[in-house]
N, C-alpha and C positions, 0 to 999 in steps of 0.2 A: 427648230425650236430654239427660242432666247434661253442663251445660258447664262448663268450669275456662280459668284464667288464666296465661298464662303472661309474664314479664317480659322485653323482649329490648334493654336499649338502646344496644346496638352495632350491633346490622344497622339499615343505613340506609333498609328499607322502613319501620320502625317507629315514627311518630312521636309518639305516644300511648301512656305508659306503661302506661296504665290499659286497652288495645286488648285484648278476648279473640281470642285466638290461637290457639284451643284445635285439639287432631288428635281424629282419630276412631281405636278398636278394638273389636270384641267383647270382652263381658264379661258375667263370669258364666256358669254352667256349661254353658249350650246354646246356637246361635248368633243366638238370638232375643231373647237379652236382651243391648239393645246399649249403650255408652255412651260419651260422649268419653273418648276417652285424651290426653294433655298431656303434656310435660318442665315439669313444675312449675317454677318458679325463683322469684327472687327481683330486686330494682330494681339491685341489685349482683351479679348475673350474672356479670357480663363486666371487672368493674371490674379486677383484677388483666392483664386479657389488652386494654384497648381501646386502651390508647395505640402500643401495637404494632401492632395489623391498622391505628392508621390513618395510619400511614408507608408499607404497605407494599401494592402493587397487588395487584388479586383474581390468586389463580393464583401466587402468586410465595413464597411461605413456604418455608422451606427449600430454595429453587432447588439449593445447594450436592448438598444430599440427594440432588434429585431427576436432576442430573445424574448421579451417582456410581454405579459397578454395582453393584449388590446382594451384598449380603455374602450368604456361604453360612451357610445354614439344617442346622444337624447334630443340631437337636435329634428323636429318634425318635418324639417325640410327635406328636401328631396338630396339624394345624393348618387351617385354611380357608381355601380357594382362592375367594374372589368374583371372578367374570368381569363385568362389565360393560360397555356400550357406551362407557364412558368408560377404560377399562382394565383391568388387574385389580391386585386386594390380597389379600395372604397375612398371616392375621390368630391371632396365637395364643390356645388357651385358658388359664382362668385357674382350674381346675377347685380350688384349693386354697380358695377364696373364694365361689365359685358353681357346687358342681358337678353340683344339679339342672338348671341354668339351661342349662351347657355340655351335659350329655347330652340336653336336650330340643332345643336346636340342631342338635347331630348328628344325630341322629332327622331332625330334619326335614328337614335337609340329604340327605340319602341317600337320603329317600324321594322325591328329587326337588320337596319342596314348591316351594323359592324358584326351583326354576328357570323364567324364561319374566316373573318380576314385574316390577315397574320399581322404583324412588322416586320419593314422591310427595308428599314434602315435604323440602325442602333452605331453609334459613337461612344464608348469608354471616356467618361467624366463629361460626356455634353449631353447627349438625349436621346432618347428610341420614338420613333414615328412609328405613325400605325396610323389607320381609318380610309385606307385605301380600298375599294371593292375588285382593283382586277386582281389584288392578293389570294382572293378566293380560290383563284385558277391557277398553280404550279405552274402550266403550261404557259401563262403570260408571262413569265419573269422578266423577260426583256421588256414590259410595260410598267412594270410596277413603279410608280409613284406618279403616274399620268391620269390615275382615277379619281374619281370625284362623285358627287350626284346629280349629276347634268346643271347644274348653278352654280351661282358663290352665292358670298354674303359681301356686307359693309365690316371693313377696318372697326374696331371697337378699343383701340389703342388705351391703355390706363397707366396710372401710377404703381399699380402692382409690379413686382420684381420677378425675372427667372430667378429661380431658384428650385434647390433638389427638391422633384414630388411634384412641380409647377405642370399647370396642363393649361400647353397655349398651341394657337391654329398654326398652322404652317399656309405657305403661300407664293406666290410669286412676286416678280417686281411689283407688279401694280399692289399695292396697300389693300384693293377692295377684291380680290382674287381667292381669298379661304375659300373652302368646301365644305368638305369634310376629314381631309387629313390632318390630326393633331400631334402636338408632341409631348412626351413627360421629359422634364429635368431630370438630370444625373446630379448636375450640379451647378455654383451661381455662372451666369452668362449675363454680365452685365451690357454687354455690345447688345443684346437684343431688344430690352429694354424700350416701350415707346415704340418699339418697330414690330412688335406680334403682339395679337390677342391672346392677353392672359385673361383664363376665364375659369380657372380652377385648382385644387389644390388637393394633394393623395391626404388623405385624414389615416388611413392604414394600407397597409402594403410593402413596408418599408424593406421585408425581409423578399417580397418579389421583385421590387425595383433590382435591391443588390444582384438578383437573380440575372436579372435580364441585362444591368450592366456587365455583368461577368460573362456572357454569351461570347463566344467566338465568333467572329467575321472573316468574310474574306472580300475578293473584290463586291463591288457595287456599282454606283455609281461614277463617271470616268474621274477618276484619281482619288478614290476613296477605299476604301475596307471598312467597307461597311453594310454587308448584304450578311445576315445572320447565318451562321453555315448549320445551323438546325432549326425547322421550321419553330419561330414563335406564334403560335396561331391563338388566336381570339375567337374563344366560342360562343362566347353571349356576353354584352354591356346593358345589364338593365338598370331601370332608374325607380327607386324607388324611399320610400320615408324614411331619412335614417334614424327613428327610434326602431323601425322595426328590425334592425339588424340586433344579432346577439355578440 
């Protein structure tokens, strides 16, 4: 399998800049040609966002937010409900920018793909991946980030930013290599920029996000800490009108 590199030097597992970091996804058109998938970056990642996460204790970002009750949701469009063991998040699309990306999410959402998965790689101030199916199975652990739905898609590259709440595809070298595994923002990641499909954004959730950022890791993938050491599982992503949420 092609490995790639990724740069992280805000999270404090990380002490070697030069550490391959790399995730795994299928790639390429059948599910036997496989390859690492990575959040590419850069040595200045984080550089605009590190002096902040390091004033502020794991779990505790926008507390304000996260106390506050959720504002109503009027818009008729469709939006995504992620249920997780760590909460849930209602996340809108961004179909003006990525709207192969967002209708192949739908797709999958409905078909029940992501429900039952976990995450299976989570970084303190960068992002949690998830949308994997051999996550399903414990017993695959040494698979996890090699799953997919037997395809990809096409690159839908945009002017949108990572940023905290940001939900963009994850993938391998090749640009046209997404699946189905995505990632949420912790926080800004300007190196990614141009190089992943951003194709959504958390509208609430903010008090799960912290959640899930605060999750303890341990090893993972080779030279990272980043395998969640209590299962995050994902029980249902369904999509539905967000007026109809309360």
């Amino acid at each position: 399998m092609r490995r790639c590199q990724i740069h992280n030097p805000c999270a404090a597992e990380v002490h070697n800049l030069n550490a391959d970091v790399t995730s795994r996804v299928v790639h390429g058109k059948t599910p036997m040609m496989k390859m690492r998938v990575t959040l590419f970056g850069f040595l200045l990642l984080f550089a605009a966002g590190c002096k902040d996460q390091s004033s502020k204790p794991a779990g505790a970002t926008n507390a304000a937010a996260s106390a506050a009750a959720p504002a109503p949701i009027t818009t008729t469009n469709d939006v995504a409900v992620i249920s997780t063991s760590a909460g849930e998040m209602v996340a809108e699309f961004w179909p003006d920018v990525a709207p192969a990306t967002v209708e192949n999410f739908k797709k999958l959402a409905r078909q029940g793909f992501y429900d039952g998965t976990a995450a299976h790689r989570l970084m303190k101030g960068f992002m949690v991946q998830m949308g994997d199916p051999l996550t399903k199975d414990p017993a695959a652990a040494d698979r996890w980030g090699t799953g997919g739905p037997g395809y990809t898609i096409n690159a839908e590259f945009n002017s949108r930013k990572h940023e905290r709440g940001v939900l963009s595809m994850a993938r391998g070298p090749d640009p046209n290599s997404a699946g189905s595994q995505f990632f949420i923002c912790f926080g800004g990641a300007p190196g990614l920029d141009g190089q992943y499909t951003i194709f959504g954004k958390l509208l609430r959730g903010e008090e799960t996000l912290a959640k899930l950022e605060a999750t303890p890791t341990g090893p993972g993938n080779p030279g990272e800490m980043s395998r969640p050491l209590e299962r995050i599982s994902v029980s249902s992503v369904r999509i539905v009108p967000g007026n109809q949420l309360k």
